[in-house]
N, C-alpha and C positions, 0 to 999 in steps of 0.2 A: 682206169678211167682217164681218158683223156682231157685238160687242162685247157681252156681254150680262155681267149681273153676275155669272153664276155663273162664266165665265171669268174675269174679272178678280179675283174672288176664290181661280180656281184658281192662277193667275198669281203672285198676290201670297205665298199658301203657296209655292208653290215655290221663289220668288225670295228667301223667309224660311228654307227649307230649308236654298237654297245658301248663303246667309251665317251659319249656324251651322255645316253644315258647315265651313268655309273658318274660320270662328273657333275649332274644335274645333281643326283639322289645325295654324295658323299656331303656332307656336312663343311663351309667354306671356312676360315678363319676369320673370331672375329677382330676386327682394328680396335687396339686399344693403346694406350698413352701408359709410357712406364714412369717410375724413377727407380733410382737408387737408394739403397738403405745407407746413410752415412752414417757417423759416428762424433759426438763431441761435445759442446756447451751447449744444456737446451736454457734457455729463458723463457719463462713466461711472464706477461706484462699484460697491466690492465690500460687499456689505448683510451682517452677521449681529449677532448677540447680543453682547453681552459683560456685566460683571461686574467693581463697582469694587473695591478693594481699596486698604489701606494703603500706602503704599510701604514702608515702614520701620516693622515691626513688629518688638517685642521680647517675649520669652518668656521669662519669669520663673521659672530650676530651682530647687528644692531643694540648695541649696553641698552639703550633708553629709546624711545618715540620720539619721531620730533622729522625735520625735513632732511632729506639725503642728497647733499652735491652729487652733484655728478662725478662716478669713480671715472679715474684717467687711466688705473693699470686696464694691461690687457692681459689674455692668457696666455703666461711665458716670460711674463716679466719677473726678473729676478727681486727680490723682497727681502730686507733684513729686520730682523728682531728689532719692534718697538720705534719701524721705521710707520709714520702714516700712512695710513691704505684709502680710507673714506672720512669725510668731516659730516657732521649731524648739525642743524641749525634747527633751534626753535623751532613747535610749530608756529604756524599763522595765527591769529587770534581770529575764530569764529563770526563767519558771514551773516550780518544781522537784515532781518527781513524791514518791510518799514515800518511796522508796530512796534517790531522788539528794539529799532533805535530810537523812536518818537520815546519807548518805556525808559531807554537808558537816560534819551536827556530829561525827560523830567525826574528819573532816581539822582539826574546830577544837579538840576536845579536845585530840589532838598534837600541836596548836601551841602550845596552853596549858603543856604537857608543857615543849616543847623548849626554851619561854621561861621557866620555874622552872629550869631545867637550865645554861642559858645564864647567869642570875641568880646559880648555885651557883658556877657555872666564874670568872663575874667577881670575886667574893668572894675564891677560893678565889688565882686568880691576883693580885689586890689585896694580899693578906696576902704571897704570896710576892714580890714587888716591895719592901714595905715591910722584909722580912728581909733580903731583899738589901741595900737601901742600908742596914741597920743595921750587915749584917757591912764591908760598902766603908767605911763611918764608921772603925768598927773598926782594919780592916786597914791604914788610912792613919795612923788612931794610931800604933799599935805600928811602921809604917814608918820614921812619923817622930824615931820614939824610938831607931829600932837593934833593936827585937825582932821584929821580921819583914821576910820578904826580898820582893825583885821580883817573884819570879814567886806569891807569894801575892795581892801587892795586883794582879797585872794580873789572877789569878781571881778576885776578886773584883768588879774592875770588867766582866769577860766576864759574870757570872754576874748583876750588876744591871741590863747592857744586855737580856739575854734573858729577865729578870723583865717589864721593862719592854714588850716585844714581845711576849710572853703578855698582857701587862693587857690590850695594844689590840688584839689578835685577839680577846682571850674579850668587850670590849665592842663588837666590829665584829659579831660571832656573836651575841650580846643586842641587837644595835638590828636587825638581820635577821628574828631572832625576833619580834620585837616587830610587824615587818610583817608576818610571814607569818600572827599572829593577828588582826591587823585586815584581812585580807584574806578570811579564814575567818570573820569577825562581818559582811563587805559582803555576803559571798553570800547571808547568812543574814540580812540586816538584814530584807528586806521581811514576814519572818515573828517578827521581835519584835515586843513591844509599843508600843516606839516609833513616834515619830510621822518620817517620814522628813525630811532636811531641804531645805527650800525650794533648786527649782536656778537659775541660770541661764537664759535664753532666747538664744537665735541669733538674733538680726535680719536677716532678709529685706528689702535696700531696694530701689526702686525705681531701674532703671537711666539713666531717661531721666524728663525732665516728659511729659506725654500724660494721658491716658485710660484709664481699665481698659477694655480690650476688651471679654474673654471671662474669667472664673474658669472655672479648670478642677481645681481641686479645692478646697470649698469649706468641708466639713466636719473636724472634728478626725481624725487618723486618721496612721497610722503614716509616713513618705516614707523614700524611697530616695536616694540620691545622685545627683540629674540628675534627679528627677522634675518633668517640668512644673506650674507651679501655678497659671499667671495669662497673660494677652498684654497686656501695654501696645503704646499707640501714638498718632497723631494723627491725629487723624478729617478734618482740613482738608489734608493732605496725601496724596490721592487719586489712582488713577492705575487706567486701565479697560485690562482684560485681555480681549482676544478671539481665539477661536482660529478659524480662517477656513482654507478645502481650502490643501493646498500649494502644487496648481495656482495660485489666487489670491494667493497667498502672494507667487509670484515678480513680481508685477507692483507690490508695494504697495514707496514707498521710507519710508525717512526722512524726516518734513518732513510729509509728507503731509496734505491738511486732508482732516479727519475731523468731520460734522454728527453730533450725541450725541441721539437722539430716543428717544421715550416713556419719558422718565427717573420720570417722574412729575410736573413743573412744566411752567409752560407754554412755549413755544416749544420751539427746540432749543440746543444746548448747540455749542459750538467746540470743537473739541482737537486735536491733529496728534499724529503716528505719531514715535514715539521709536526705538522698537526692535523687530525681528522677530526672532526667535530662529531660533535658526539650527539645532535640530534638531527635527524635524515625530513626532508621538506618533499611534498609533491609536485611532479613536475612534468607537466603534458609534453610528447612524444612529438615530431613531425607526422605519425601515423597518426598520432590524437589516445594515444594511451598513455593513461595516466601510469607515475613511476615512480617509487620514491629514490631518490637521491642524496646524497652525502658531500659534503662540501670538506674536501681536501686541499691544503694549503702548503705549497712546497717554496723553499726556496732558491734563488739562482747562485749558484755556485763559480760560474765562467766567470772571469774577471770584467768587470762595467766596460774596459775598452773595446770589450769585442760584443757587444749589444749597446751600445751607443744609440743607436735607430728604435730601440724597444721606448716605449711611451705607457701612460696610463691608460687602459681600458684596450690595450692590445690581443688579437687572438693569436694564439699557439698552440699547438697538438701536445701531447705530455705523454708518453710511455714509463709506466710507473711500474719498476719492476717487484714482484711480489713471488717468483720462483725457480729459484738455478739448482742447474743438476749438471754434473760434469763427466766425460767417459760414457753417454747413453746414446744410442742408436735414435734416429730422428729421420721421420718420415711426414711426407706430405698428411696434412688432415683426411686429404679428400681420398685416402686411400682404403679410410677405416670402414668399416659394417659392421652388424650385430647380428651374431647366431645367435639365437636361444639368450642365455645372461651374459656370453663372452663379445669381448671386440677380437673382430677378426679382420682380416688382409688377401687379397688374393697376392701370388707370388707367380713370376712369370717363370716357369722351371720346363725348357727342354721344348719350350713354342707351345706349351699349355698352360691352362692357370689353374695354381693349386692353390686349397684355401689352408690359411695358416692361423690356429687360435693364438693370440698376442698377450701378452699382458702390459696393460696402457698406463702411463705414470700422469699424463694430463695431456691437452691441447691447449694451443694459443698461437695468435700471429699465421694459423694455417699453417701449423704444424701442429706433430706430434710425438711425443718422447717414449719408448716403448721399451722396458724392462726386459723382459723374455719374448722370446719366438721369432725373433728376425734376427742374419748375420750382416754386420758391414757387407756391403756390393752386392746384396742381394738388391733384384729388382722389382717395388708392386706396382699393380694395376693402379692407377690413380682413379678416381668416377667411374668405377665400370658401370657397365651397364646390365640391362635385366637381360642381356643377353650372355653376359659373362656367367657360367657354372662352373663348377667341379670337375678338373680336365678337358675341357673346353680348347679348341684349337684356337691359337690369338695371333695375329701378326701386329707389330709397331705400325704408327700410322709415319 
């Protein structure tokens, strides 16, 4: 049969058919993302915020009530031990309406009263004191003479002991007077015309050398007894507070090294975990779930000249390490999946993916440290997809 060109072109379409077809049907590669299985130190760390603070801060009250100068420190002023911080003046003596002063001057008038009264009484008992020992003068005369008997001169000496006992009642009654009218001229002082007299001040010192924090009441103004006024403390004497889930909690010890990052300076900062407190507080979520949390307290280990810029009530990130393992195979998190009760791995072997059961020692930081079933420079699938199966053709994207 002869060969003519319109067959050999019919030929060649159809023979072009079949291999689109056949390319259409064949199953295409899917794009997936690898890594590599490395090999080396894994860490795991519990990541959150924290918040440095003073260790040893002190709060400066008001000892007594009374009126508060105006404090001159400001926040940052250096302070030494027992140097004055705030002075305390008397209060004012109570604003009298016009009844309760019309009541004070007439309580002063009758005191004025009872002290001409008391005046008259001492007088009057003075004189009879002075009769008395003239008549005992007397009566010891004539004793002595033979013209009067015993029991005149002992009334006499009765009668000069209980003159004498009036003098000092009726002058114990006049110096009481005498206060009760100056105590009825203080009520009333602030409404003479006098000028009142300069008082006293209460000095407020400082308890410790440091820094003025925070002033916390600044302006003149009346205090209470226990009122706060001020925070001293020492600003190079820092210590970072972080509250971290409980769950986390229970994994972190004492000791602990903890990397201090985005403090604001460069690198990272050293510190280890001091103390975890030992009772966990709730604490709503930016979702709005509630959480309980644990309040971890690490301290700074870097030397002060290289946070210099750090302050009280500063944030900084905290990576608090709680688990090393050394010589283990470490893989991306995102590479892991669950068969049945295993974690497992796709593995890119020969441009297909094969699945590999692992055995996983933990995750953290998006990674994960894997005991059995992966060799260093093996490469898995990181996210695959629901399109990724069991010999599945893959190409790298």
């Amino acid at each position: 049969m002869q060969m003519t060109a319109g067959r050999v072109g019919l030929a060649l379409g159809a023979l072009a058919a079949v291999a689109g077809i056949a390319w259409f049907v064949m199953p295409q590669p899917v794009p997936v993302e690898t890594a590599a299985v490395s090999k080396g130190r894994f860490v795991a760390s519990v990541d959150e915020d924290g918040k440095t603070r003073i260790r040893q801060r002190y709060v400066v009250a008001a000892p007594l009530a009374g009126r508060l100068t105006r404090v001159r420190l400001k926040a940052g002023d250096p302070v030494a031990a027992d140097d004055v911080v705030a002075a305390i003046l008397p209060p004012p003596a109570p604003l009298l309406d016009p009844r309760s002063r019309r009541e004070a001057e007439e309580r002063l008038g009758t005191a004025e009263a009872a002290l001409e009264r008391s005046k008259a009484a001492v007088e009057r008992t003075q004189a009879q004191a002075e009769q008395a020992k003239t008549e005992l003068d007397r009566t010891r005369t004539l004793a002595g003479r033979g013209a009067s008997t015993v029991q005149a001169l002992e009334r006499a000496e009765l009668a000069q002991r209980i003159a004498d006992r009036d003098l000092r009642a009726a002058e114990f009654q006049d110096h009481a007077a005498g206060h009760e009218v100056a105590q009825a001229k203080a009520l009333l002082g602030r409404y003479s015309d006098g000028v009142d007299a300069p008082t006293e001040p209460w000095n407020v010192t400082a308890p410790v050398s440091g820094v003025v924090l925070k002033v916390l009441q600044e302006s003149e103004t009346v205090v209470q007894s226990g009122m706060p006024l001020m925070e001293i403390g020492d600003p190079r004497d820092l210590e970072i507070v972080t509250d971290v889930l409980s769950t986390d909690a229970v994994e972190i010890r004492p000791g602990a090294d903890v990397a201090i990052e985005h403090w604001g300076g460069p690198g990272a900062l050293s510190g280890r975990v001091r103390r975890i407190e030992p009772a966990a507080f709730t604490k709503v979520s930016t979702l709005g779930v509630e959480e309980q949390r644990v309040n971890v307290l690490i301290d700074v280990l870097s030397p002060p000249q290289q946070w210099t810029g750090l302050g009280d009530g500063f944030q900084v990130d905290t990576r608090i390490t709680v688990f090393t393992q050394d010589d283990i195979e470490i893989i991306p998190a995102g590479a892991l999946f669950r068969r049945g009760d295993n974690w497992s791995v796709y593995v890119a072997d020969n441009g297909r993916a094969q699945p590999r059961t692992i055995e996983l020692v933990r995750r953290s930081r998006g990674f994960a440290a894997v005991r059995k079933g992966l060799a260093p420079g093996e490469r898995v699938i990181v996210y695959p997809s629901d399109q990724v199966s069991p010999g599945v053709r893959i190409s790298l994207k």
